[in-house]
C-alpha positions as CSV (number, residue, x, y, z in Angstrom):
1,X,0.0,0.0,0.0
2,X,0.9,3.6,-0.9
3,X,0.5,6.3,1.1
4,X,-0.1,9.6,-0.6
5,X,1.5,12.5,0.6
6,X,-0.7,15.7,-0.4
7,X,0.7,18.8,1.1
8,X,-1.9,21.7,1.1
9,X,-0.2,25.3,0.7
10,X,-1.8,27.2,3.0
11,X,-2.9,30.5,1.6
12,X,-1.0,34.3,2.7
13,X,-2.5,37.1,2.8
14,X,-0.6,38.2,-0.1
15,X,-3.2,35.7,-2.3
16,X,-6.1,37.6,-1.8
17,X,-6.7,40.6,-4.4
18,X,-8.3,43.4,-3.6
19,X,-11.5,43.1,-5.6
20,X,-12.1,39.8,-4.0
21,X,-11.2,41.7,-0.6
22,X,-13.8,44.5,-1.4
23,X,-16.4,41.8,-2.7
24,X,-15.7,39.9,1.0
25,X,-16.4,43.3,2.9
26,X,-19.6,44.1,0.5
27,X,-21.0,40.2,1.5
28,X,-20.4,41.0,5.1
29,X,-22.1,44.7,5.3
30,X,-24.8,43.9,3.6
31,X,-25.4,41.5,5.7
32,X,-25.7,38.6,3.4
33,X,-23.1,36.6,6.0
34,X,-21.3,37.2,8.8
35,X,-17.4,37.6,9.0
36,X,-17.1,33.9,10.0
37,X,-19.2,32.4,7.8
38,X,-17.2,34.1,5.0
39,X,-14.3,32.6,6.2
40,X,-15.4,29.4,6.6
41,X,-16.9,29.6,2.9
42,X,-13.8,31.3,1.2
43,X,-11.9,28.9,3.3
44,X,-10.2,32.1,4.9
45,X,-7.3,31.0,7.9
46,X,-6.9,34.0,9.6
47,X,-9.5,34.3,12.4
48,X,-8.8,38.0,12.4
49,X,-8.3,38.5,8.4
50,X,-12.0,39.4,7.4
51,X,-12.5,42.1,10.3
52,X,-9.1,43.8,9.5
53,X,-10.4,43.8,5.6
54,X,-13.7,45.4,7.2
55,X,-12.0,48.4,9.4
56,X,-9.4,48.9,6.0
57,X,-12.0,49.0,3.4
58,X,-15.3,48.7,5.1
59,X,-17.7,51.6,4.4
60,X,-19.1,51.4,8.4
61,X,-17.2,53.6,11.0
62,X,-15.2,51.3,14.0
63,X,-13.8,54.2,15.2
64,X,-16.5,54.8,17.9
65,X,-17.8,52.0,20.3
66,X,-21.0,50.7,20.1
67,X,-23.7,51.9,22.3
68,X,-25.6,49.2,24.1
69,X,-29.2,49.8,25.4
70,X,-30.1,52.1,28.8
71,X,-31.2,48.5,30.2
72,X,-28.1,47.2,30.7
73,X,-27.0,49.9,32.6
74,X,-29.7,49.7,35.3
75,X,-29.2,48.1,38.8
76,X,-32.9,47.3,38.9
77,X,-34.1,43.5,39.4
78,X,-37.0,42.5,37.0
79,X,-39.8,41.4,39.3
């Protein structure tokens, strides 16, 4: 028996264009999937790759943090 040796070349950054990079960012704001599911479909290693595509050529602002609602703020017990 013979074993076969496949060796997978794992993808660099430096493989992604930027129109596919731009047609990533446009999936995920529009909200057609979030940024891990388009990893896992564009088979995407970095677990930080698609949000640093997002803040670089994202249309959405990340420079401010987002506000959660007054209720989570309150110290009141629900009854």
């Amino acid at each position: 028996m013979n074993s076969s040796n496949k060796t997978v070349a794992k993808r660099s950054q430096r493989d992604y264009t930027m129109g596919f990079k731009l047609a990533v960012v446009a999936q995920v704001e529009k909200g057609e999937m979030t940024y891990k599911q388009a990893q896992a479909h564009y088979g995407i290693q970095g677990r930080s790759t698609v949000l640093v595509w997002l803040r670089k050529h994202g249309k959405l602002d990340w420079s401010k943090p987002i506000e959660h609602s007054p209720m989570s703020k309150s110290k009141e017990t629900p009854a």
